[in-house]
C-alpha positions as a Markdown table, in Angstrom:
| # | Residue | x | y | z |
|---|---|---|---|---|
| 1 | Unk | 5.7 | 16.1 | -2.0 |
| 2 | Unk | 8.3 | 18.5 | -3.6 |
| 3 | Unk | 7.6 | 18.6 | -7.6 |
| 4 | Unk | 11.2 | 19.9 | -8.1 |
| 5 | Unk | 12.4 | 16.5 | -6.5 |
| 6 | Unk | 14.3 | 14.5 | -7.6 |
| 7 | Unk | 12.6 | 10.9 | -8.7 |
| 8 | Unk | 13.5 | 7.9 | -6.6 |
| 9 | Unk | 11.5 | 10.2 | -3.6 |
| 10 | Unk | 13.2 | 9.8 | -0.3 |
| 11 | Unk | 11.2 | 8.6 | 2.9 |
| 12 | Unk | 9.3 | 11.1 | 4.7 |
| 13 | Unk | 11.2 | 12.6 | 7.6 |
| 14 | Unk | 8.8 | 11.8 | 10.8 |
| 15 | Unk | 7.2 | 15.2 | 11.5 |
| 16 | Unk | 7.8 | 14.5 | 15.3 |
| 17 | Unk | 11.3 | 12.7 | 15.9 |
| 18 | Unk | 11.2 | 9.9 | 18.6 |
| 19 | Unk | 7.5 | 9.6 | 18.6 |
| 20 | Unk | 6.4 | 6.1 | 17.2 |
| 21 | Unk | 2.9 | 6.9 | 16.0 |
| 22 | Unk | 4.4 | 9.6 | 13.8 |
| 23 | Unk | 6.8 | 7.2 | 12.2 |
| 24 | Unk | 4.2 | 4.5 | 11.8 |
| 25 | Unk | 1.9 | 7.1 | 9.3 |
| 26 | Unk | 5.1 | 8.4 | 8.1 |
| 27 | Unk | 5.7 | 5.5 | 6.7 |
| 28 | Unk | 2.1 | 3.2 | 6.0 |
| 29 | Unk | 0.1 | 6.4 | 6.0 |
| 30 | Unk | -1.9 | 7.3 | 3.5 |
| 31 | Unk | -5.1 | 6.9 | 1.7 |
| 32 | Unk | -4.1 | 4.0 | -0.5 |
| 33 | Unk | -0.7 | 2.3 | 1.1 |
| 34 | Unk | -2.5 | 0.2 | 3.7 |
| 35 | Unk | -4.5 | -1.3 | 0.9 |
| 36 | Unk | -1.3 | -1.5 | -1.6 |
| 37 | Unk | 0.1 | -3.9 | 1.6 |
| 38 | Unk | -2.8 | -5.6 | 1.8 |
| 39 | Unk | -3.0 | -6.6 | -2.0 |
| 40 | Unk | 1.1 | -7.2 | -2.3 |
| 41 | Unk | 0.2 | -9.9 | 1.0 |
| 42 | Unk | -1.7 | -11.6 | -1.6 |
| 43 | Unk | 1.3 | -12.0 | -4.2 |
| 44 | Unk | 3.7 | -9.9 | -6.1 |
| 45 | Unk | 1.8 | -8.1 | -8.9 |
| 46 | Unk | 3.1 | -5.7 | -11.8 |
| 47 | Unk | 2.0 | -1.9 | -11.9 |
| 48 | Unk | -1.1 | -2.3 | -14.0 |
| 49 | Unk | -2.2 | -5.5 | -12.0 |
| 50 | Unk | -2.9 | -2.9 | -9.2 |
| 51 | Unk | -4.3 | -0.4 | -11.0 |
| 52 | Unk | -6.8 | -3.2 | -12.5 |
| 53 | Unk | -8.1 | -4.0 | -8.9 |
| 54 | Unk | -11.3 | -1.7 | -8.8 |
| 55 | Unk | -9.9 | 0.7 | -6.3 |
| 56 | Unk | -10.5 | 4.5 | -8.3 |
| 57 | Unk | -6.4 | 5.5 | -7.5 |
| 58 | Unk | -4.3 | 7.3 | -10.6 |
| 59 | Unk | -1.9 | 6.0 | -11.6 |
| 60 | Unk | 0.3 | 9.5 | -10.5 |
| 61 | Unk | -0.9 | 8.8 | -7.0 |
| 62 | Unk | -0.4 | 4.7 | -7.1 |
| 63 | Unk | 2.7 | 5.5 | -8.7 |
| 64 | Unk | 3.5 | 8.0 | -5.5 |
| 65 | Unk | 2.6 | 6.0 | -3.2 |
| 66 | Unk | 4.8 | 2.7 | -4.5 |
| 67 | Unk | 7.9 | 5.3 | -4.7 |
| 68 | Unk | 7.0 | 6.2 | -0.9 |
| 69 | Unk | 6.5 | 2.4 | 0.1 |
| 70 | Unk | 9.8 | 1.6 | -1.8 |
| 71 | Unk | 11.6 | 4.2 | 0.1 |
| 72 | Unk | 10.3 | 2.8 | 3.8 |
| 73 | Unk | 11.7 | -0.1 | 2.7 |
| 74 | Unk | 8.5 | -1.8 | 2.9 |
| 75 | Unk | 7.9 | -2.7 | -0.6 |
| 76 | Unk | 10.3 | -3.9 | -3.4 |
| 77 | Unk | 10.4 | -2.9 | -7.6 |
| 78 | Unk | 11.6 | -5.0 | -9.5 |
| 79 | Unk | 12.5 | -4.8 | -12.7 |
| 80 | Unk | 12.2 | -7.4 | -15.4 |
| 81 | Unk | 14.0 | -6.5 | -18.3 |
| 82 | Unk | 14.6 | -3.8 | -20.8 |
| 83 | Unk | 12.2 | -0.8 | -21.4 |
| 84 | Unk | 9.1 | -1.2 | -21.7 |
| 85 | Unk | 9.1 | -4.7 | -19.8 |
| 86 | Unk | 6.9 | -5.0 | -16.7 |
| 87 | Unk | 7.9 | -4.0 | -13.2 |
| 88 | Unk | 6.9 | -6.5 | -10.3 |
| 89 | Unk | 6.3 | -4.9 | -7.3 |
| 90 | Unk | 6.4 | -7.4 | -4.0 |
| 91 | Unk | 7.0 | -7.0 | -0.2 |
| 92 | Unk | 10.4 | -6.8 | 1.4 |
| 93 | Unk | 10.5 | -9.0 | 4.3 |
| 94 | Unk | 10.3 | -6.0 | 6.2 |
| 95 | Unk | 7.0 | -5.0 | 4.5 |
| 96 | Unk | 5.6 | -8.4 | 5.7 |
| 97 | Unk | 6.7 | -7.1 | 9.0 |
| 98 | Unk | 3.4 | -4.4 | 8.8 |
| 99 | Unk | 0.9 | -7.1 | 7.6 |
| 100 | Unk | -0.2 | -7.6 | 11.2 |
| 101 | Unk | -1.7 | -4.2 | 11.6 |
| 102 | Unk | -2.9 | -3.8 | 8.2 |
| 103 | Unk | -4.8 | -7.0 | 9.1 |
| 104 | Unk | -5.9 | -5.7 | 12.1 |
| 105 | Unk | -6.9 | -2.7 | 9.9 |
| 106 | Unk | -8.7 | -4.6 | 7.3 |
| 107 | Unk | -10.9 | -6.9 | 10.6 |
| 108 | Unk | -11.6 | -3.4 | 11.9 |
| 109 | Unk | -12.7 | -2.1 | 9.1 |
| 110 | Unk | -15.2 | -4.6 | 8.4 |
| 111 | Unk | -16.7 | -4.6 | 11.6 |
| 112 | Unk | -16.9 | -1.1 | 11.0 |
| 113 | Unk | -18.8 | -1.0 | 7.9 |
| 114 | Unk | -21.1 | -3.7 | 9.0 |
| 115 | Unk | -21.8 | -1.5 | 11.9 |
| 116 | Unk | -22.9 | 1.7 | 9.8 |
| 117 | Unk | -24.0 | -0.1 | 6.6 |
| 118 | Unk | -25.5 | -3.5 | 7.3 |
| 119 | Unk | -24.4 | -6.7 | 6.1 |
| 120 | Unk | -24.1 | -6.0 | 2.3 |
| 121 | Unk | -21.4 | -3.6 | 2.3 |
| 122 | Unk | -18.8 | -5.4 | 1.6 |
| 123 | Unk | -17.5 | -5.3 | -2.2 |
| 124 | Unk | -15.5 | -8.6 | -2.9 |
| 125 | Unk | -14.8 | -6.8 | -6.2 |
| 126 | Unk | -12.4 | -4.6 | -4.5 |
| 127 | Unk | -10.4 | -7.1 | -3.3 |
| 128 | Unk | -10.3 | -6.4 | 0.3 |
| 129 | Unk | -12.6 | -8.7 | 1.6 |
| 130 | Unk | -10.6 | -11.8 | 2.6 |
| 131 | Unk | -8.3 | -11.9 | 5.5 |
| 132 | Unk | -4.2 | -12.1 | 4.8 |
| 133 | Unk | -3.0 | -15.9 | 5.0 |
């Protein structure tokens, strides 16, 4: 990401134009955006609502990553009122569009960490534990 520019950060060109793979991690790649998705699918939430789910993200990277989701398209900011009110971040229809893979992510993922370590690693604390309705 460019420090010099400006906020409101544009989506990430796809490093390799006409290849779908690319554009998929352009836009939901990412160490935290699949589980931003994941916790949005549950209900809109406000920027400190996310930062209070467990996960050990900044808020300069959570922050980053919102900006990049809102610029996909993928996730909306809305805000509430004047300065300092609340913003609500939700999904766009077309971010509901993603839940799919990110569930398909999430069932993986479990399997995976039962695989490698046993039945009691899943943290329901984290929040990404159930599947999305």
């Amino acid at each position: 990401m460019n420090k010099k520019a400006p906020a409101g950060n544009p989506s990430r060109p796809n490093p390799l134009p006409g290849c779908p793979m690319a554009a998929a991690f352009a836009a939901i790649g990412g160490k935290w955006k699949l589980t931003l998705l994941y916790w949005l699918a549950h209900g809109e939430t406000h920027f400190a609502g996310l930062r209070r789910r467990g996960a050990p993200i900044t808020p300069k990277v959570l922050a980053e990553q919102l900006r990049e989701l809102e610029a996909d398209g993928l996730v909306e900011r809305v805000v509430t009122g004047p300065v300092p009110a609340p913003v609500i971040y939700r999904l766009t229809p077309y971010g509901a569009s993603v839940l799919p893979v990110v569930e398909g992510v999430r069932v993986w993922g479990e399997a995976h960490l039962r695989r490698t370590e046993g039945e009691t690693a899943l943290d329901p604390a984290l929040g990404c534990a159930g599947s999305i309705a």
